[in-house]
N, C-alpha and C positions, 0 to 999 in steps of 0.2 A: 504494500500500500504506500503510495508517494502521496502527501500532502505539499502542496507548492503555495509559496505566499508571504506575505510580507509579515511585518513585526506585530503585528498587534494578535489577540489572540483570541479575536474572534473566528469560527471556523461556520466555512458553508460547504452543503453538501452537494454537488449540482447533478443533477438527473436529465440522462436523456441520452440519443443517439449522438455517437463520439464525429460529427459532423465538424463544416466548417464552422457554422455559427456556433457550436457549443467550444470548439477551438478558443477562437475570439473573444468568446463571452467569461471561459479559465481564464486567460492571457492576462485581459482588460483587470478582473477581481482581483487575480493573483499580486496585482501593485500592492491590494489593501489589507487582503485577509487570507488567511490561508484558505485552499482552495480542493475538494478532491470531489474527482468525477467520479461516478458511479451511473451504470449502466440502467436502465428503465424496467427490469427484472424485477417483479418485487422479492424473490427470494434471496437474489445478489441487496437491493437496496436494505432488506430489513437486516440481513447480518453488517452491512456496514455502517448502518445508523446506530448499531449498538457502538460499533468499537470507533468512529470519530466521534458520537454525539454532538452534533452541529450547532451551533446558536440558529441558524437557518438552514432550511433546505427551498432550494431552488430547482423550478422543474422546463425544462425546452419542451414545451408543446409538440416541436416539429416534428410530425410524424406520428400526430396522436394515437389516431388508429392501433398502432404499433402496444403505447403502453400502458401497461400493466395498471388497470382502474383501482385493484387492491393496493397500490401503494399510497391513495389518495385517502381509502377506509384506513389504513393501519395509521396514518399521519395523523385520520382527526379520531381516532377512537385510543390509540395508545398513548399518541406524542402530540396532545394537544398545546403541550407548552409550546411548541415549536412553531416559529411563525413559518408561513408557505409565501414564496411570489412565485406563480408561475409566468410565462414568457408564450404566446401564441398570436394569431392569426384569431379574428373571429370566428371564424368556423371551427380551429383547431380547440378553444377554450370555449364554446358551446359545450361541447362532448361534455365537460367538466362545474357544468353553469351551476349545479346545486349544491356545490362544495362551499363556492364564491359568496353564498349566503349565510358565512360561517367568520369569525372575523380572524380567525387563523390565518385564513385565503386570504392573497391579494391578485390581480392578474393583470397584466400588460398585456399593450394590444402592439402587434407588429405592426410596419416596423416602427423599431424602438431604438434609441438613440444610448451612446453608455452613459450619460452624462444622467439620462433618464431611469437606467437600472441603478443606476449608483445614489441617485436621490430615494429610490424606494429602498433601496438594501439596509439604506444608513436607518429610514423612516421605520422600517419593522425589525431591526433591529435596538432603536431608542438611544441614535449614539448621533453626534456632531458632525456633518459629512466633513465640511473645514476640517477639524482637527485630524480628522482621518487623513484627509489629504497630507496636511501639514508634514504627520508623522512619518508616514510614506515618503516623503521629498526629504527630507530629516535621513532618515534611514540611507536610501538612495545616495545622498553626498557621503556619507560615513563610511558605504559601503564603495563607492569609488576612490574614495583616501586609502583603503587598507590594499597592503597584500592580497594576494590570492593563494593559498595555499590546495591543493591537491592531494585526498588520503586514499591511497590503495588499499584496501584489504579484506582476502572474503570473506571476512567475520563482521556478521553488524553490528554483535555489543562493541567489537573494538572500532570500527569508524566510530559509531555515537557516543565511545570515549574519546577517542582525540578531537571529534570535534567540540564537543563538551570546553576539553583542554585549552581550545585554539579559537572558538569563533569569536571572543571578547578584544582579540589583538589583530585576526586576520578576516577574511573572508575565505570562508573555508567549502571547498565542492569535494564530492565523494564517488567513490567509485568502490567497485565491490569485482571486478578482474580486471587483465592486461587491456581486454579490447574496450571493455566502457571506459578505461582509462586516457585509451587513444582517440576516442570519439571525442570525450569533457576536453581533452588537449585541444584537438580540433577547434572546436567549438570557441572557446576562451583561454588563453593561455595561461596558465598557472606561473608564477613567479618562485614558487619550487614546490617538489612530488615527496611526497612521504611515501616509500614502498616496502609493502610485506614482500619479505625474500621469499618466506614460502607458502606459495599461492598452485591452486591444481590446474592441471592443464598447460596455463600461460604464466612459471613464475614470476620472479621478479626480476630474475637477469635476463630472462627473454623479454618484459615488459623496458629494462632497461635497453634492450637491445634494438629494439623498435623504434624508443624514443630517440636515442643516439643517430638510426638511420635516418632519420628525418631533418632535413635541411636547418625548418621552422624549431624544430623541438630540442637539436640535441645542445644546445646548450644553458638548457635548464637545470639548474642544479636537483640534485636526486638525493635522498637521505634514505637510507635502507631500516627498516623493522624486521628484527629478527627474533623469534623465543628459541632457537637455540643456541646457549653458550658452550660451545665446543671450540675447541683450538682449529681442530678443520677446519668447520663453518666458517667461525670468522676473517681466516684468513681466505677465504671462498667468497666472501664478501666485499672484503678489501682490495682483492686481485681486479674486480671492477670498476675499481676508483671511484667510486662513489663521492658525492661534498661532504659523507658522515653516515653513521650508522648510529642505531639506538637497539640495547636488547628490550624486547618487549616483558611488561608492561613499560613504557617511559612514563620518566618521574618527571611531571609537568616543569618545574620550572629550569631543569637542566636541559630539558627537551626547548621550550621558551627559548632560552639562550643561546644555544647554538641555531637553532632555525634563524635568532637576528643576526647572528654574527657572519651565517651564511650569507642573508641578504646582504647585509652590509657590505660585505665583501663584493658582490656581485655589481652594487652599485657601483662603487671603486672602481670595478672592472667598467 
């Protein structure tokens, strides 16, 4: 389950076919609030409304026909607290017309404008759309001033411990093997990779090895994660020249410290 979204820690749940407008309509939210899509199933929506429990759920009409009328009964019979906006077409939010008599329900008529979903989100929510914003753009510069850091590793208590460790000093992206790692590279470049040495498949010295081949990438500094302390290993570690290694678990602030002293370096460079 990925939740995508900004600092505040309101969550909404958005329902519907993984379309272009439901694209758009993630994209636009995700500046303010954390955001996870969830398919028009109600037996897929009812297990995930347990484990995100949304302040909102939010529903894309498009394709009415298609969904699941029980997830409308379980909204207002179970989880009344929860406010509803849905998103349609008139015809499309007819189908839905005797829910809309209920003041859980709210509905938008297409087309709709985000400027227009985002005044209803904040309104059935009971929160300040300004300060929303504010926080958002607040956020946003704080998060362009920091580093980037990069964690490899396919354990996810240990990513959501280094990032835990790290996201108060850097900006911190995750990856969980070699190839998501090459994609988030892709994508945004990291200003250095924290990599578990021992990963299945794609370790960390082929992961390293990948990076290195690449024009764009190979001179990004690399810090290895290792949990074995053997005289082999680590000199298996070091034969790759790495900018540093750490044996796992790392102790934050020795960990802290050389990640700056690497940067720093690099800036010099």
């Amino acid at each position: 389950m990925a939740i995508t979204g900004g600092g505040r820690n309101e969550k909404i749940l958005l329902i519907g076919k993984l379309n272009h407008v439901m694209k758009e309509t993630n994209k636009f939210l995700s500046q303010f609030f954390h955001v996870q899509i969830c398919s028009e199933n109600a037996g897929v929506f009812e297990g995930m409304i347990k484990i995100v429990n949304p302040d909102l759920v939010m529903i894309s009409l498009i394709g009415a026909y298609d969904i699941d009328k029980s997830i409308f009964f379980l909204l207002n019979s179970q989880y009344a607290q929860i406010p509803v906006l849905t998103i349609g077409t008139k015809e499309e939010s007819s189908t839905f017309f005797k829910y809309y008599e209920e003041s859980q329900f709210e509905n938008l008529i297409r087309p709709v404008e985000n400027t227009m979903i985002m005044e209803a989100v904040c309104r059935r929510l009971g929160i300040d759309q300004n300060e929303v914003k504010q926080e958002a753009e607040a956020e946003k510069k704080e998060k362009e001033g920091k580093k980037r850091i990069l964690v490899v590793d396919d354990n996810g208590t240990a990513l959501r411990t280094m990032k835990a460790m790290l996201q108060d000093r850097y900006e911190v992206a995750l990856a969980v093997s070699g190839a998501q790692a090459m994609t988030s590279i892709g994508k945004k470049r990291p200003d250095l990779i924290l990599l578990d040495y021992e990963m299945p498949v794609c370790d960390g010295r082929m992961t390293l090895e990948m990076i290195r081949a690449d024009e764009d990438m190979k001179d990004i500094p690399v810090v290895f994660l290792t949990a074995i302390n053997d005289r082999a290993n680590i000199e298996a570690v070091l034969k790759l020249k790495p900018a540093g290694y750490f044996l796992k678990p790392a102790e934050q602030k020795r960990l802290l410290a050389e990640i700056d002293k690497i940067l720093n370096a690099a800036d010099a460079d």
